[in-house]
C-alpha positions as CSV (number, residue, x, y, z in Angstrom):
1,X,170.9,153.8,100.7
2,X,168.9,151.8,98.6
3,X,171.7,150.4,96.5
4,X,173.9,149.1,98.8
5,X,176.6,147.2,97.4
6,X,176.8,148.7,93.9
7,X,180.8,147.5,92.1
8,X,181.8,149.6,89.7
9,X,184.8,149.2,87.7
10,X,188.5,150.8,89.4
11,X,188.7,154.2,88.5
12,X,190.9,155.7,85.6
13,X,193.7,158.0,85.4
14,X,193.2,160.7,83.0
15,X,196.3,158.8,81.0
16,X,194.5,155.6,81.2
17,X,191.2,157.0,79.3
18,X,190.5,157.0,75.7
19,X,189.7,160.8,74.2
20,X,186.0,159.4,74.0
21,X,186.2,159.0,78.0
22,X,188.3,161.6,78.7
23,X,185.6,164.3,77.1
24,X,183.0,162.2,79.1
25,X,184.2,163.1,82.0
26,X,184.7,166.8,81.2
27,X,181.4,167.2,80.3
28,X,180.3,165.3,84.3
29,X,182.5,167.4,86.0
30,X,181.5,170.6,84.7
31,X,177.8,169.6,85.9
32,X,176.5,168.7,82.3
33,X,173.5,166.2,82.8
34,X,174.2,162.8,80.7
35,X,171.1,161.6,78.4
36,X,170.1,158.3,77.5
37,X,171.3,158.8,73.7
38,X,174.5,160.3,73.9
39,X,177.6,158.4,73.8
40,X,178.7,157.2,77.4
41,X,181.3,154.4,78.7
42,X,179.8,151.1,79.0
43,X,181.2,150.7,82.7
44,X,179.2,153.9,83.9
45,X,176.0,152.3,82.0
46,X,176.2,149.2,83.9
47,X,176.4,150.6,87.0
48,X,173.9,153.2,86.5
49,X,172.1,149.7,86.0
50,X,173.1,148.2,89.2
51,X,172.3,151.1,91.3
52,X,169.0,152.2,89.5
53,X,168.3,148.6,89.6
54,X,168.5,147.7,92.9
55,X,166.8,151.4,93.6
56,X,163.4,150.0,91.7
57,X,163.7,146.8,93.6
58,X,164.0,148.3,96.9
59,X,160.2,150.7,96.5
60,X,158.9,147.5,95.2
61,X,160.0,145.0,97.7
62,X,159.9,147.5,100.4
63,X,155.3,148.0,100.1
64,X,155.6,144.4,101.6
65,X,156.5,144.8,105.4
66,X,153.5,148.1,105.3
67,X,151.5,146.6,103.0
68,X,151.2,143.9,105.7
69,X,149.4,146.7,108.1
70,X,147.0,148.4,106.1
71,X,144.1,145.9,107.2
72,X,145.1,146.2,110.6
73,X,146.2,150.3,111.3
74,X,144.5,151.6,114.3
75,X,142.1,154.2,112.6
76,X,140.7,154.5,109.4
77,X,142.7,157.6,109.0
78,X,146.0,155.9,109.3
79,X,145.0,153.2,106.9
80,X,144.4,155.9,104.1
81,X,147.3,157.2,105.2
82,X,149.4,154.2,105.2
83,X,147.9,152.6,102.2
84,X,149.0,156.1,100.0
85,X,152.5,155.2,101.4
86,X,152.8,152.1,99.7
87,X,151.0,153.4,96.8
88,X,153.7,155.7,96.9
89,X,156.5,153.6,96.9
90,X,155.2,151.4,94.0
91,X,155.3,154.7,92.0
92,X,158.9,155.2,92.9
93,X,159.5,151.8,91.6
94,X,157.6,152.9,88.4
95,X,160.0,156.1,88.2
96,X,162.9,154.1,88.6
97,X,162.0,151.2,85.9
98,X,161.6,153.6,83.5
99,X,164.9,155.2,84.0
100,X,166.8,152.0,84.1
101,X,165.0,151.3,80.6
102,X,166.5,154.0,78.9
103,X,169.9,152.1,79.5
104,X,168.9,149.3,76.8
105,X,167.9,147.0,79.9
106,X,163.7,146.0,80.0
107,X,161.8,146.0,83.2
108,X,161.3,141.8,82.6
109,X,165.1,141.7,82.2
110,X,165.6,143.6,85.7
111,X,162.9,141.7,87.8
112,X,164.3,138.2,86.1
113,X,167.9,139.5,87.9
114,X,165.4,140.2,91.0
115,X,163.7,137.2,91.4
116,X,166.9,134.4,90.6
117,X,168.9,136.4,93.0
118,X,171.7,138.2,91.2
119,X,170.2,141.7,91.9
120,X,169.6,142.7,95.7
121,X,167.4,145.0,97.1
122,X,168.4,147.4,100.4
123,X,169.0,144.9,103.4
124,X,166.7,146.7,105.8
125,X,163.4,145.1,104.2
126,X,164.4,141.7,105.0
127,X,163.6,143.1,108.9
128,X,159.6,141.6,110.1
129,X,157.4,144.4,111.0
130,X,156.0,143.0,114.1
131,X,154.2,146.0,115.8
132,X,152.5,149.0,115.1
133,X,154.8,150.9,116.4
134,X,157.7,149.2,113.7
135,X,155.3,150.8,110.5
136,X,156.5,154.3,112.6
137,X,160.1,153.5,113.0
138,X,159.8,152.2,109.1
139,X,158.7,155.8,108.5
140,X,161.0,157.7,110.5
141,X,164.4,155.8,110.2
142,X,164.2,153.6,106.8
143,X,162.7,156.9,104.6
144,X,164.8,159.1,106.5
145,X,168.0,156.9,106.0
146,X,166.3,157.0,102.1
147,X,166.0,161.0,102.1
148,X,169.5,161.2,103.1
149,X,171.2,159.5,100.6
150,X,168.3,160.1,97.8
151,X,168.4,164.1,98.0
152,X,172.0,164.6,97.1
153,X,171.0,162.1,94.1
154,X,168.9,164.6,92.4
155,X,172.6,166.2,91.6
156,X,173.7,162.9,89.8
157,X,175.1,162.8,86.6
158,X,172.5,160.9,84.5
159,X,169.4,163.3,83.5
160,X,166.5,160.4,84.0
161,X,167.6,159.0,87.3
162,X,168.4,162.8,88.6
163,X,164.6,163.9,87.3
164,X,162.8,161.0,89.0
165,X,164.7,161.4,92.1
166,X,163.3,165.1,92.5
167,X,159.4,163.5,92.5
168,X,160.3,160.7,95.0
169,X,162.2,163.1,97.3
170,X,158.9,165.0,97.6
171,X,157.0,161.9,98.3
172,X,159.8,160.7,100.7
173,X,159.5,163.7,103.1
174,X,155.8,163.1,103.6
175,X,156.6,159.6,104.6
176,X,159.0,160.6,107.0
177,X,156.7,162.7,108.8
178,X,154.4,160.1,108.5
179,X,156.3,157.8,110.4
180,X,157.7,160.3,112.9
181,X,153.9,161.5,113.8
182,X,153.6,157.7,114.8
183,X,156.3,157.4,116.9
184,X,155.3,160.6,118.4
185,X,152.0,159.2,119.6
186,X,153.3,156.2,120.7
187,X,156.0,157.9,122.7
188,X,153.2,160.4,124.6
189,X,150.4,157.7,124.9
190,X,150.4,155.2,127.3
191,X,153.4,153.7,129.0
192,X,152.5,150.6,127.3
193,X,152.6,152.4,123.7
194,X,155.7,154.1,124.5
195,X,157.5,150.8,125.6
196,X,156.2,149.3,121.9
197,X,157.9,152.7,120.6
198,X,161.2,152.0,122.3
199,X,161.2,148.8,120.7
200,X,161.0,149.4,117.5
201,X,164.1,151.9,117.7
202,X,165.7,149.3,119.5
203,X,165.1,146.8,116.4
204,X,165.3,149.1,113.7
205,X,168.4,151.0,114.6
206,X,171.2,149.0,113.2
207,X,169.4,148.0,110.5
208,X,169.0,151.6,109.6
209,X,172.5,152.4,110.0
210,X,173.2,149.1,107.5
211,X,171.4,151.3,104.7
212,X,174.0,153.4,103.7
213,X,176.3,150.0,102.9
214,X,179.3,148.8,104.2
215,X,182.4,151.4,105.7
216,X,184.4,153.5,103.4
217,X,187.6,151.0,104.1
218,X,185.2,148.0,103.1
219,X,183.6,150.0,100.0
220,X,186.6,149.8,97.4
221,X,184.0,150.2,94.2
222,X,183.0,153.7,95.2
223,X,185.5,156.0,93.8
224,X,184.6,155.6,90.0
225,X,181.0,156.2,90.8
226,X,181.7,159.2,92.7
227,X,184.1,160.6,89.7
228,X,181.2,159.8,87.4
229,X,178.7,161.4,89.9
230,X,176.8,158.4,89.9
231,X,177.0,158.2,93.3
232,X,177.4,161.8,95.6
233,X,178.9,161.3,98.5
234,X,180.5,157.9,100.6
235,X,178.5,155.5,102.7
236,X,180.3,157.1,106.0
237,X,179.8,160.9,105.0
238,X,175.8,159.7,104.6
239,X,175.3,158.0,107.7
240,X,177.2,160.1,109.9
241,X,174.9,162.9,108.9
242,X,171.9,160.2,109.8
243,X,173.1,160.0,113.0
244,X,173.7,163.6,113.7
245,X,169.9,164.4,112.3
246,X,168.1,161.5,113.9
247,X,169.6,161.5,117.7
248,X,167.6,165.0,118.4
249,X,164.7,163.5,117.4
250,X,164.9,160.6,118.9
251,X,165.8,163.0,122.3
252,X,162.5,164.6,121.4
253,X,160.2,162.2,121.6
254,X,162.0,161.0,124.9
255,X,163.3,157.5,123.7
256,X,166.9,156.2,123.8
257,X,169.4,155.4,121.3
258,X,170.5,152.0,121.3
259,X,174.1,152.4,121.6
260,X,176.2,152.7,124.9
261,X,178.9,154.2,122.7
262,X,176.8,157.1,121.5
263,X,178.0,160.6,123.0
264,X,178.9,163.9,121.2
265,X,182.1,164.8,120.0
266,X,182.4,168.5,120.0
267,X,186.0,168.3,117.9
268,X,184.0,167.1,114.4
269,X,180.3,168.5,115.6
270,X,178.9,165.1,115.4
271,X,178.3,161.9,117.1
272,X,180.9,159.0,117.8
273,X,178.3,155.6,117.6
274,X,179.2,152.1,117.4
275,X,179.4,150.8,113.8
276,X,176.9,148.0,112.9
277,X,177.6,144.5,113.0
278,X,179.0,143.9,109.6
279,X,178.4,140.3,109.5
280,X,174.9,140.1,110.5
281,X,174.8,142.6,107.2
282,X,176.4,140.5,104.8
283,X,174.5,137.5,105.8
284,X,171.3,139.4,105.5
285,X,172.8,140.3,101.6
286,X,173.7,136.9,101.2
287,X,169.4,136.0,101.5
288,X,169.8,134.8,105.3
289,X,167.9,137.6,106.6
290,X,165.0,137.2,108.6
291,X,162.6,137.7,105.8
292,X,164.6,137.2,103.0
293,X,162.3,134.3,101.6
294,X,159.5,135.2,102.1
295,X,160.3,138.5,100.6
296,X,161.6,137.1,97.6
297,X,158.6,134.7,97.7
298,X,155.8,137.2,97.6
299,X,157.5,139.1,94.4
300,X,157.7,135.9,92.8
301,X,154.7,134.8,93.4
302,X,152.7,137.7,92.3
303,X,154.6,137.8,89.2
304,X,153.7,134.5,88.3
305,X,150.4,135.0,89.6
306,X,149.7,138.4,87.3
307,X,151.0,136.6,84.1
308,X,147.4,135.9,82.8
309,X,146.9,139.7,82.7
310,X,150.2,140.9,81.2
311,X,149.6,138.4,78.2
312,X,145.7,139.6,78.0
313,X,147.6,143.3,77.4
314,X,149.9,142.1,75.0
315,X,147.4,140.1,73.1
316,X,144.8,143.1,73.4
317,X,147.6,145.5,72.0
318,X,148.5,142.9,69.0
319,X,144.7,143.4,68.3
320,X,144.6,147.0,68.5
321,X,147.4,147.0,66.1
322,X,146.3,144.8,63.8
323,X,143.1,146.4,63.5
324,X,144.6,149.6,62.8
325,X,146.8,148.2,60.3
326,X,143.5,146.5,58.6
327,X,141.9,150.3,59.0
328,X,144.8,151.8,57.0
329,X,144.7,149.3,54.1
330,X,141.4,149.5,53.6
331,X,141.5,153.9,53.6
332,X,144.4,153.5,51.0
């Protein structure tokens, strides 16, 4: 998930909320979609801003580690390719901006929370993309992790966040297959190529699993959001069903799983697997990740860098306005 540690307030009895809430919550659980507008408690708004939030943050952040590889992608095909990804993602970011706007929160408020440190982005793009092969396992494990959790979000309870969801799901699906069509050529080309292939599972496993946010017994915020329907289903549900998807492929294209303790248990129809290491998690959260700063360094930087040109739009709309204004006058 790209919101992964979203705290939302304890949830409520039907005794403890007010008639305001209690019809709130009618209307959610009978499916009704809520609108920007309409009268909603002021817990569910903020965290409909945390998780959008972070959401935004994680498309934007996340063109980094690709972005890094569009010079150097083997063909001019996949650079096309992989240079529509990131265009992609900064579209999702777009999507999810927007909707977080509608909450009474601007885009400069959000990326100020962004850039000081008090609002995250997903854990996994703090991992270096060192290979060619990592852009594929970015592809096929990060956006599937993403489609997992993202698709059962087009069901949430908020109407903009549910609309832009149904776009990026689209767009995720073709960057899945994007990534898996990589692995699969590394995995049937040389011996070489598929040793780079196995690697990048290797690295890019636990970090994957990391996505979906900390265990049900560790996530104590989760119930309220999933009464609300801001949030679908629980970080175990989601990453069990990860597991359960990605191990066939991973059989198919003849690489391993990175976990001794992976086997199938035939009593749930799943796969037992080693949970990730926690700690390394939190650390990574806490912005002592391997690329935390310089993550966190780039979007500064090219915020500060693309100043110049928001003022020239601001001062080029104040004109436009202005003259408009003058226009009026002068027809009256």
């Amino acid at each position: 998930m790209y919101a992964q540690l979203v705290k939302s307030e304890g949830k409520k009895s039907a005794e403890e909320m007010s008639p305001e809430e209690r019809a709130f919550q009618d209307r959610v659980d009978r499916g009704e979609k809520i609108e920007p507008k309409e009268w909603m408690p002021e817990g569910y708004r903020k965290t409909l801003i945390r998780q959008i939030g972070q959401h935004a943050h994680s498309e934007i952040v996340g063109q980094l580690p690709e972005g890094n590889w569009i010079t150097r992608a083997p063909t001019l095909e996949r650079k096309a390719i992989l240079l529509a990804k990131v265009q992609d993602e900064a579209g999702h970011g777009l999507y999810l901006y927007c909707a977080a706007e509608t909450l009474g929160i601007s885009r400069d408020q959000l990326l100020d929370k962004l850039h000081d440190g008090s609002m995250k982005y997903s854990s996994i793009f703090n991992y270096p993309t060192l290979t060619w092969a990592d852009i594929g396992a970015v592809g096929w494990l990060v956006d599937g992790a993403a489609i997992m959790n993202q698709v059962p979000l087009q069901k949430t309870s908020f109407g903009p966040y549910s609309r832009a969801m149904i776009r990026i799901c689209k767009e995720e699906s073709f960057h899945q297959r994007q990534g898996y069509d990589i692995m699969m050529k590394m995995a049937q080309g040389t011996p070489e190529q598929k040793a780079m292939a196995q690697d990048a599972l290797n690295r890019f496993w636990s970090p994957a699993l990391m996505m979906f946010g900390p265990s049900d017994k560790e996530s104590v915020h989760s119930a309220q959001s999933m009464a609300w329907k801001i949030k679908i289903d629980t970080n175990d549900e989601l990453r069990q069903k990860f597991v359960d998807q990605t191990v066939p492929q991973a059989e198919y294209l003849g690489l391993s799983i990175p976990d001794p303790n992976l086997k199938w248990n035939e009593e749930k129809k799943g796969y037992d697997f080693s949970e990730p290491d926690w700690t390394e998690f939190f650390e990574v959260i806490a912005g002592n990740g391997p690329c935390n700063r310089e993550r966190l360094g780039a979007r500064v930087k090219a915020w500060e860098d693309g100043a110049w040109f928001r003022d020239a739009l601001v001062a080029h709309a104040e004109k436009d306005a202005a003259r408009r204004a003058a226009a009026r006058v002068a027809a009256e």
